[in-house]
C-alpha positions as CSV (number, residue, x, y, z in Angstrom):
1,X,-14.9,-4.9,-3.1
2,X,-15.6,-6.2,-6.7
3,X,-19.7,-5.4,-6.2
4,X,-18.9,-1.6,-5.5
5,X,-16.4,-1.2,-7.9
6,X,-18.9,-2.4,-10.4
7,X,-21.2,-0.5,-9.1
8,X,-19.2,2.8,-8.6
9,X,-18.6,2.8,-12.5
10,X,-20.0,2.8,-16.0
11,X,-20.8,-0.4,-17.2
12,X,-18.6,0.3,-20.3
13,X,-15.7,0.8,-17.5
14,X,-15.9,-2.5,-15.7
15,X,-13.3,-4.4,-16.7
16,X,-10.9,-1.5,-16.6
17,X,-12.2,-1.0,-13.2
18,X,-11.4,-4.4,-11.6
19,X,-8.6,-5.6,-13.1
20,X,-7.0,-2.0,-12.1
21,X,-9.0,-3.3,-8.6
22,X,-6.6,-6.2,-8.9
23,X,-3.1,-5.1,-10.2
24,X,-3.3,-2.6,-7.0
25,X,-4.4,-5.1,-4.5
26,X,-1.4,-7.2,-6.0
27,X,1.2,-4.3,-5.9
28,X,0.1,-3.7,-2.1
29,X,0.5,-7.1,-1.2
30,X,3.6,-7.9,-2.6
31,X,5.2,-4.1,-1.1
32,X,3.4,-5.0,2.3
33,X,4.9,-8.8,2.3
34,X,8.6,-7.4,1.1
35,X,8.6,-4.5,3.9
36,X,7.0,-6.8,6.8
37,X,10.2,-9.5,5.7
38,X,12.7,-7.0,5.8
39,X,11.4,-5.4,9.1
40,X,11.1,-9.5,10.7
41,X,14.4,-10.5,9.1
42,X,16.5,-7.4,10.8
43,X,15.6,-9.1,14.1
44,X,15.9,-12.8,13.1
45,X,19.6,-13.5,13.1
46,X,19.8,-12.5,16.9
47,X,17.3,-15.7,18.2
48,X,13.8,-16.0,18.5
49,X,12.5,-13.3,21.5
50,X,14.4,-10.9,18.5
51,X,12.4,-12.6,16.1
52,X,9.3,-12.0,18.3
53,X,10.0,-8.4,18.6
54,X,11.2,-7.9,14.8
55,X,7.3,-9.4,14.3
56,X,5.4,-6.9,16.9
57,X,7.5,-4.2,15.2
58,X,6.6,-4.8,11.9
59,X,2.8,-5.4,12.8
60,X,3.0,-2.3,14.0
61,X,4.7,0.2,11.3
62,X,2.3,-1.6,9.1
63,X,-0.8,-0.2,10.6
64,X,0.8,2.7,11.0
65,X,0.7,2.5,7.8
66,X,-3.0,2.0,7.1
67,X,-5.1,5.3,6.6
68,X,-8.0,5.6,9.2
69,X,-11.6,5.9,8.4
70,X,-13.4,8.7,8.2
């Protein structure tokens, strides 16, 4: 991803370019990790087929989530 974003841009814009690559690739993980643990927690107190399906449901929002390619 770094290679075409420093290709995409100016050469004077590279380091704005990646390290905004980076802070966003951050902010997604951390929303992705924190929604995925709420989702598998919901499940978790009531044993571990729950756990399973609180797991399988939050795989599942999450690539609902994700925007197909064109």
């Amino acid at each position: 991803m770094s290679g075409l974003i420093v290709v995409a841009v100016r050469p004077e814009q590279t380091g704005a370019a990646t390290g905004m690559n980076a802070n966003i690739r951050t902010i997604g993980g951390s929303i992705g990790t924190a929604v995925m643990a709420s989702i598998v927690t919901s499940n978790a107190a009531c044993g571990r087929a729950a756990a399973r399906l609180g797991l399988t449901n939050g795989f599942w929002f999450l690539a609902a989530c994700i925007e197909p390619p064109r």
